[in-house]
C-alpha positions, 0 to 999 in steps of 0.5 A: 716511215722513211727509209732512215726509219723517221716520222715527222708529224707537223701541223700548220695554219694555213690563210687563204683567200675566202672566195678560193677556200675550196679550191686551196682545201682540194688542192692541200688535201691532195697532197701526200701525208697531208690532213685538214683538220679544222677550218674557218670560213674566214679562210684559216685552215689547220693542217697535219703533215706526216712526212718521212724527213724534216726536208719532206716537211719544208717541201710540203709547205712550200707546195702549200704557199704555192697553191693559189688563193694561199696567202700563207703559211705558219707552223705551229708544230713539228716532231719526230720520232726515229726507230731508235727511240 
């Protein structure tokens, strides 16, 4: 939990290149607070963030759409829970 006491929970599709599928999922995976969770051969990946601020969350995607063989990105989800309920 960040020190504002927030949890962001968010979950993208990511499309990559099929000839570089690996290479993206071992870049993504590697990033912090980052989970796959499902995948295509066809180069579709769903992927979980938890981040501690919604600027976490943008920054992420944008490591994301950086890696190469990413062609994109979109986000499907996004929630946030602070400590005050």
């Amino acid at each position: 939990m960040s020190a504002a006491g927030e949890v962001h929970i968010s979950s993208l599709v990511v499309h990559v290149r099929p000839q570089g599928l690996m290479a993206a999922k071992c870049r993504i995976a590697s990033l912090p607070g980052t989970e796959i969770r499902g995948e295509s051969a066809l180069g579709k990946l769903v992927v979980v963030l938890e981040t501690g601020t919604s600027a976490q969350v943008t920054d992420r995607i944008e490591q994301i759409n950086e890696i190469p063989d990413v062609l994109g990105s979109s986000l499907v989800y996004h929630q946030f829970c602070s400590a005050a309920g």
